[in-house]
Every structure is written in structure tokens, then in C-alpha cells.
ChimeraX commands (.cxc) that place a marker at each C-alpha (Angstrom):
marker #1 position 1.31,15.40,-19.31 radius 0.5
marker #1 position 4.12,16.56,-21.52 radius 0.5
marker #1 position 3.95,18.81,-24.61 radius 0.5
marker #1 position 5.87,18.16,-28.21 radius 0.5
marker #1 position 7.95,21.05,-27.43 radius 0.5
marker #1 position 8.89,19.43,-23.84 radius 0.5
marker #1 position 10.17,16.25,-25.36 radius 0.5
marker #1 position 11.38,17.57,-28.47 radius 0.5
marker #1 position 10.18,14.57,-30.54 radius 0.5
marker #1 position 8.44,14.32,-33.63 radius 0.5
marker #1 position 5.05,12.32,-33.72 radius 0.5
marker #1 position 3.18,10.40,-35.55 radius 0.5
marker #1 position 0.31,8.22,-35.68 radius 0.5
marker #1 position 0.94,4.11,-35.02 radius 0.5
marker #1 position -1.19,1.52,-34.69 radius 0.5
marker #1 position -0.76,-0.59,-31.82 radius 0.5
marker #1 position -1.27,-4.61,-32.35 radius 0.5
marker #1 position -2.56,-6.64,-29.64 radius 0.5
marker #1 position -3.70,-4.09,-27.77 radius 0.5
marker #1 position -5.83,-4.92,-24.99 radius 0.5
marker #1 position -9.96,-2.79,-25.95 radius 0.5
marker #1 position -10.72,-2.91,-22.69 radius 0.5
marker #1 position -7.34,-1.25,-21.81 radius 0.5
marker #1 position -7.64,1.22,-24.29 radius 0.5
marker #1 position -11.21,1.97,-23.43 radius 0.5
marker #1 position -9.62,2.69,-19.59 radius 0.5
marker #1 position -7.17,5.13,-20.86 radius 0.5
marker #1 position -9.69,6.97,-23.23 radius 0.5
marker #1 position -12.00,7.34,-20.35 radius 0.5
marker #1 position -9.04,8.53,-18.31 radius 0.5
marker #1 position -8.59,10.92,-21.32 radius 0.5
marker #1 position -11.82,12.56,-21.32 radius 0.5
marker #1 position -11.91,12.83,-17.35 radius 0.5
marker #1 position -8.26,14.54,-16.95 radius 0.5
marker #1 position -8.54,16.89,-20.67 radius 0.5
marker #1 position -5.61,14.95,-22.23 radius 0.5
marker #1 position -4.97,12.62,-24.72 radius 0.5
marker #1 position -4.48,9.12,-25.18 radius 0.5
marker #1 position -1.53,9.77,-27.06 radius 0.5
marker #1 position -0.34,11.96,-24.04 radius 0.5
marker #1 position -1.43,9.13,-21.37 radius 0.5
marker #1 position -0.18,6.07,-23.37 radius 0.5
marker #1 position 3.17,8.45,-23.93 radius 0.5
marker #1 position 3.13,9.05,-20.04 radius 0.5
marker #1 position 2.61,5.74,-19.09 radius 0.5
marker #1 position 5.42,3.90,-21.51 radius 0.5
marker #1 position 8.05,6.54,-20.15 radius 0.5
marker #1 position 7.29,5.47,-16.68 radius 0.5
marker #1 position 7.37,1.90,-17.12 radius 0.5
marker #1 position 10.75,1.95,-19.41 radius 0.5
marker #1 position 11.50,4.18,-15.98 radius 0.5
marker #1 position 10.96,1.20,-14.49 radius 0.5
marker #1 position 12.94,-0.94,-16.10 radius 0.5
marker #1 position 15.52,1.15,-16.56 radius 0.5
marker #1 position 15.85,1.44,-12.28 radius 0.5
marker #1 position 15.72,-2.45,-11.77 radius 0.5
marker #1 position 18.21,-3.01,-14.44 radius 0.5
marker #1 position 20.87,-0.48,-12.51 radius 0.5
marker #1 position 19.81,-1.79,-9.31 radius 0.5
marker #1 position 20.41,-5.53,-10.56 radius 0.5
marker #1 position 23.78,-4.41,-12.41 radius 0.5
marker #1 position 25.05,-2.59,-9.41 radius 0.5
marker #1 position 24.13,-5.66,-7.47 radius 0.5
marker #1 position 26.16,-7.53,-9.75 radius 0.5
marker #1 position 29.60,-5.29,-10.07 radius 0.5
marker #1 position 29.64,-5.59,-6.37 radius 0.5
marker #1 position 29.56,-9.04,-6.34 radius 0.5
marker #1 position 26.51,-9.32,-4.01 radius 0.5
marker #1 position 24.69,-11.54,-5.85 radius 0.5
marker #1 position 24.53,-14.22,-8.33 radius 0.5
marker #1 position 22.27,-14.28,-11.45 radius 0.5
marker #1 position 19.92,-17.33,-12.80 radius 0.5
marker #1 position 18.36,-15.80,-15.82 radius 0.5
marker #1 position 16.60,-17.30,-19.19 radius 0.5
marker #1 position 15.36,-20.35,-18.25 radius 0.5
marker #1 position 11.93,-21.29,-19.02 radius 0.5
marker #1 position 11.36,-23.13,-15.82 radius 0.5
marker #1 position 13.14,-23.68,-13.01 radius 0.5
marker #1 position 12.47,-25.77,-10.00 radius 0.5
marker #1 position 14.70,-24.60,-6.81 radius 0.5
marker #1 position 15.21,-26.60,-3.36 radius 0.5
marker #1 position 16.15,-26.27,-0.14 radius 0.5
marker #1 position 19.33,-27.81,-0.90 radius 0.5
marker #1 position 19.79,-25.33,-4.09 radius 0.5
marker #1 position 19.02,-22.22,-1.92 radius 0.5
marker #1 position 21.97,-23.60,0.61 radius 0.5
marker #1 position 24.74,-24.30,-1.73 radius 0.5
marker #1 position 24.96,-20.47,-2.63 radius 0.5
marker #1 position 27.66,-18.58,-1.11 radius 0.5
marker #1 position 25.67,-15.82,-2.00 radius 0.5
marker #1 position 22.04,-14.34,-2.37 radius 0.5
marker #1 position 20.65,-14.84,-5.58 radius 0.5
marker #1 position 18.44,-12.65,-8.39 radius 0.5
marker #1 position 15.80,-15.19,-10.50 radius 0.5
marker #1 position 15.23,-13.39,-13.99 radius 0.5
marker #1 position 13.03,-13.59,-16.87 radius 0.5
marker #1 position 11.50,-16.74,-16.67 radius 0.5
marker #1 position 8.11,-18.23,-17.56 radius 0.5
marker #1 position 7.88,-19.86,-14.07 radius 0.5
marker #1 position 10.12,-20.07,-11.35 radius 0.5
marker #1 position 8.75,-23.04,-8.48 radius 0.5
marker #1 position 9.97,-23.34,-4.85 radius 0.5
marker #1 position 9.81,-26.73,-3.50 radius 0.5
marker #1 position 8.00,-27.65,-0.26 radius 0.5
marker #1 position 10.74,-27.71,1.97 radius 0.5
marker #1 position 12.03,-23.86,0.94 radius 0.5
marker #1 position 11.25,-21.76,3.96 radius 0.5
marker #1 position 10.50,-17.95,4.87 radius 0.5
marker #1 position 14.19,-17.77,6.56 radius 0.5
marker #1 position 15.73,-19.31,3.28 radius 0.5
marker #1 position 13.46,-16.88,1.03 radius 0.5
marker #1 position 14.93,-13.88,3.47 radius 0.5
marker #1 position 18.71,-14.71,3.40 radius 0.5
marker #1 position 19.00,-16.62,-0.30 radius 0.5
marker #1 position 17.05,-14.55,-2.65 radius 0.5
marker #1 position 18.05,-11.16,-3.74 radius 0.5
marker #1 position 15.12,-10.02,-6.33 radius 0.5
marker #1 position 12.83,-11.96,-8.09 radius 0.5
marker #1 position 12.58,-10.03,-11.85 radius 0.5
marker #1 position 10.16,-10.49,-14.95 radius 0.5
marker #1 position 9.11,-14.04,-13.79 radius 0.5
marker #1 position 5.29,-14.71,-15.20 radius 0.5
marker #1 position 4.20,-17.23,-12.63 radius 0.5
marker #1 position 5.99,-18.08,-8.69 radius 0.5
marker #1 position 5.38,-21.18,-7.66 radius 0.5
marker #1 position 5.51,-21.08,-3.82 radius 0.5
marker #1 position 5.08,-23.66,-0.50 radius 0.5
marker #1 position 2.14,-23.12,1.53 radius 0.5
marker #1 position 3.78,-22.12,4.56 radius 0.5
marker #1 position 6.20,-19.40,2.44 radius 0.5
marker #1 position 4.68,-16.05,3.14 radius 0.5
marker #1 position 3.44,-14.54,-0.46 radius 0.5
marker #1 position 3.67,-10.93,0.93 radius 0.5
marker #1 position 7.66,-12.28,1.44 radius 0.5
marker #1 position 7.73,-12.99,-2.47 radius 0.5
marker #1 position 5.90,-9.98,-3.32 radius 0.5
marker #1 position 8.33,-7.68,-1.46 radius 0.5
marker #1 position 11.51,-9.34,-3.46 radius 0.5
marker #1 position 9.70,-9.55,-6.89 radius 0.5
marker #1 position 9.60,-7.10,-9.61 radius 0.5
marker #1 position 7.76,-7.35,-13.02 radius 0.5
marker #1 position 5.95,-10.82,-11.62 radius 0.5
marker #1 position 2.55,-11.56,-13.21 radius 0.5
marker #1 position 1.78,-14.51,-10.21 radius 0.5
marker #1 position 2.46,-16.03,-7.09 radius 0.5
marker #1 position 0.71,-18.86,-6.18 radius 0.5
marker #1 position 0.69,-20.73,-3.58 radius 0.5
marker #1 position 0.80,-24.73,-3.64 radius 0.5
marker link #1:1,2 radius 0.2
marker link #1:2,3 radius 0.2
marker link #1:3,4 radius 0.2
marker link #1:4,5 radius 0.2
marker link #1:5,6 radius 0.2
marker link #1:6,7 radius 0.2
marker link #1:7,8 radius 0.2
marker link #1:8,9 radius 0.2
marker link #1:9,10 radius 0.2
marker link #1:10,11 radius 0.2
marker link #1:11,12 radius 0.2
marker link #1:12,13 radius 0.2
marker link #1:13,14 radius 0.2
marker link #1:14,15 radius 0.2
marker link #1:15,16 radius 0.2
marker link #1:16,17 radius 0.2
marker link #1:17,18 radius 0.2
marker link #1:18,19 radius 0.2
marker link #1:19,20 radius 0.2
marker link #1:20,21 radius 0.2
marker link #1:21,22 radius 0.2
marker link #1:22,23 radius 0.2
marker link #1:23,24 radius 0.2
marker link #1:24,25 radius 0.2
marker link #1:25,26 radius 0.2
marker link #1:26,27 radius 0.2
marker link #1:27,28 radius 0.2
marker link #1:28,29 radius 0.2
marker link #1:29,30 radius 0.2
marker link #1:30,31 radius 0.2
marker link #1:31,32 radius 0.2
marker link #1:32,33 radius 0.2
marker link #1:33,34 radius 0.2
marker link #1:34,35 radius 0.2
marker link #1:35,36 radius 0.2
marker link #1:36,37 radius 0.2
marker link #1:37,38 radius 0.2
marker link #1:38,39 radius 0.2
marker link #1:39,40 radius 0.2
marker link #1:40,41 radius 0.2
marker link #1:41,42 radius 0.2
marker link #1:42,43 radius 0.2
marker link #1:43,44 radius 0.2
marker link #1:44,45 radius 0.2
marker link #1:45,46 radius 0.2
marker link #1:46,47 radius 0.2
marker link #1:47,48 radius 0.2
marker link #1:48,49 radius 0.2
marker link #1:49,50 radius 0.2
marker link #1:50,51 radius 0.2
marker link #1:51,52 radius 0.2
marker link #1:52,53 radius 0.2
marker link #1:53,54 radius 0.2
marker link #1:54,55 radius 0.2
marker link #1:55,56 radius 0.2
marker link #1:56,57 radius 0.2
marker link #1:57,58 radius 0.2
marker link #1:58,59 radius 0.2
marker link #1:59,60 radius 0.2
marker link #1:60,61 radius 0.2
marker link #1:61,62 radius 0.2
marker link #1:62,63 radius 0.2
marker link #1:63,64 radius 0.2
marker link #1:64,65 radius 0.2
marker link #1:65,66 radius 0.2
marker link #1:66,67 radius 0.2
marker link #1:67,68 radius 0.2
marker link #1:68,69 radius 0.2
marker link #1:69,70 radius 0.2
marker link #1:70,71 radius 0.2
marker link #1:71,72 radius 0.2
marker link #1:72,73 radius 0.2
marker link #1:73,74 radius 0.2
marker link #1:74,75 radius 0.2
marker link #1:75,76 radius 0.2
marker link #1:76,77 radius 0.2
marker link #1:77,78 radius 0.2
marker link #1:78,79 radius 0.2
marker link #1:79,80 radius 0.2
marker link #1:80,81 radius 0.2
marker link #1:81,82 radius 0.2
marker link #1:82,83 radius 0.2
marker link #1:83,84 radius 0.2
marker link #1:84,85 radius 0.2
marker link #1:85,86 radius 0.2
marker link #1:86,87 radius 0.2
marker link #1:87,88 radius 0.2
marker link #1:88,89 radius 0.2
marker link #1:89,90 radius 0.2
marker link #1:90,91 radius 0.2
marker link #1:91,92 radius 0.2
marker link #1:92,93 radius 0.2
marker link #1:93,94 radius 0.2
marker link #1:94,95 radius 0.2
marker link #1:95,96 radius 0.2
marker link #1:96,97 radius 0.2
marker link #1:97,98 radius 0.2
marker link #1:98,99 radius 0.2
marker link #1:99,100 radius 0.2
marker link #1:100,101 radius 0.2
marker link #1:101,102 radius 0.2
marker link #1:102,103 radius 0.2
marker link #1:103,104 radius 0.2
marker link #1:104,105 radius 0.2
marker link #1:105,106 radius 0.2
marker link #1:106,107 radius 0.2
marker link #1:107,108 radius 0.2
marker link #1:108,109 radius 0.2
marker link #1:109,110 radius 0.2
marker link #1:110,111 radius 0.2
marker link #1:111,112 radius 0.2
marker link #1:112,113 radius 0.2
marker link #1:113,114 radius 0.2
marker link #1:114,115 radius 0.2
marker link #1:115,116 radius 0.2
marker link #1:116,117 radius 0.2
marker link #1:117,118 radius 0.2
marker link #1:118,119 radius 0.2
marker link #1:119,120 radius 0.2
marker link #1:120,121 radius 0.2
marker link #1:121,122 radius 0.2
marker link #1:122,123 radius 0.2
marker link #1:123,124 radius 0.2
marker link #1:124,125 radius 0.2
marker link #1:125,126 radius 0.2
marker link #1:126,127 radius 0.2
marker link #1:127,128 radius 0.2
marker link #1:128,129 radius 0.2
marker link #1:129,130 radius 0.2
marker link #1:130,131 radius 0.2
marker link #1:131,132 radius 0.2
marker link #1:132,133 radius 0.2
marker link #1:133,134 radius 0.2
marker link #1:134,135 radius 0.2
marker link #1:135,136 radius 0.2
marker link #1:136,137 radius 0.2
marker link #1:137,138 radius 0.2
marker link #1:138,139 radius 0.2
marker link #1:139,140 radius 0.2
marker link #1:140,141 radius 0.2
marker link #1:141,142 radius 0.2
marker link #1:142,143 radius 0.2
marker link #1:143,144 radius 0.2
marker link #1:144,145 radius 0.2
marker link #1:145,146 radius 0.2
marker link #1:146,147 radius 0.2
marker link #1:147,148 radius 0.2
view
């Protein structure tokens, strides 16, 4: 864990609203078995995740600047076909969406060639006979797949 001296930074004490107790009870526990504290660990574990972020934002803007892809971002929901996937002239990043839904006749072979990333989606809605572990290995920041 970092020191105050390593960061340079100032602290102080903030409350955290909505905070999950059964989260915070994971990371106190963590605490008391590794000798930090939760400051340390919760300090730790935001750096790595705005890390995170920051790495899937360059890879998705580098992406972008070469013109490899195109972008579908801010919609709520979004329902894509067969016939969608096919009418790109490129592969395609979904991003930041509440739930993004394939239709039945979207296949693995479309999924491969037609979809770039799949980025801060909550919930991805996918055919029965699309491979999940496909849609995990695109996806980034996605809360669900489910199959349907």
C-alpha cells in the first residue's frame, strides 16, 4: 500500500454514501489480515479501477483515431440484428448503456467480426446459441450477460 509521503496528497476523513456494509466489512477484514488500512485499501483499490478506466478509454480512443471502429454510445437500450451487425463497414464498440440485446438470429461469427468491445453495459442480452465466454472476452465494465 502507499504512504502520504508516496502520493504526496493531503487526507482527510469522508464519508462514503451508499456504500455497500457488507463491502466495507470485506475490506476491513482484509485490513486487519494484511496490517493496513481501509483508507490505504479503499485508496488502492479506487487508483486501480480509475487505472482501469483510464486504459479502456485510450484503448477505445486509439481505436477511434484510427478509424477501426465505430461508436454506439448513450442509449438506454438498444436492440441489434443480424441485419444491423451486416450493414457496418466496420467493427463496432457498444458503450454505456443500461442494456444492450442481440436478437436471435446474431451469431458467434457475426459477434467475432462485427463487435469491437462491449464497455460499461449493465445487462447483455444474448441468443442461446451465442457463446457467453465470446461476450465476456469483448466486454469491459459489464454487470450481465444473459442468455435468452
Amino acid at each position: 500500500m502507499s504512504s502520504n509521503s508516496e502520493e504526496g496528497n493531503e487526507r482527510k476523513t469522508v464519508t462514503i454514501r451508499g456504500l455497500s456494509i457488507d463491502v466495507y466489512d470485506k475490506v476491513s477484514r482484509l485490513a486487519r489480515e494484511t496490517g493496513a488500512t481501509v483508507g490505504e485499501i479503499v485508496n488502492d483499490a479506487l487508483r486501480r479501477y480509475i487505472s482501469t478506466l483510464e486504459s479502456i478509454s485510450r484503448t477505445i480512443d486509439n481505436m477511434i483515431r484510427a478509424g477501426d471502429v465505430a461508436v454506439i454510445s448513450g442509449v438506454s437500450s438498444l436492440t441489434v440484428t443480424k441485419a444491423d451487425l451486416e450493414s457496418l463497414d466496420k467493427p463496432v464498440v457498444f458503450k454505456d448503456m443500461d442494456e444492450l440485446i442481440f436478437t436471435d438470429d446474431v451469431t458467434n461469427e457475426l459477434i467475432k467480426s462485427k463487435v469491437a468491445r462491449i464497455v460499461n453495459v449493465n445487462t447483455v442480452y444474448v441468443p442461446k446459441s451465442v457463446s457467453t465466454l465470446l461476450i465476456a472476452s469483448k466486454s469491459e465494465l459489464v454487470k450481465k450477460i444473459v442468455p435468452r
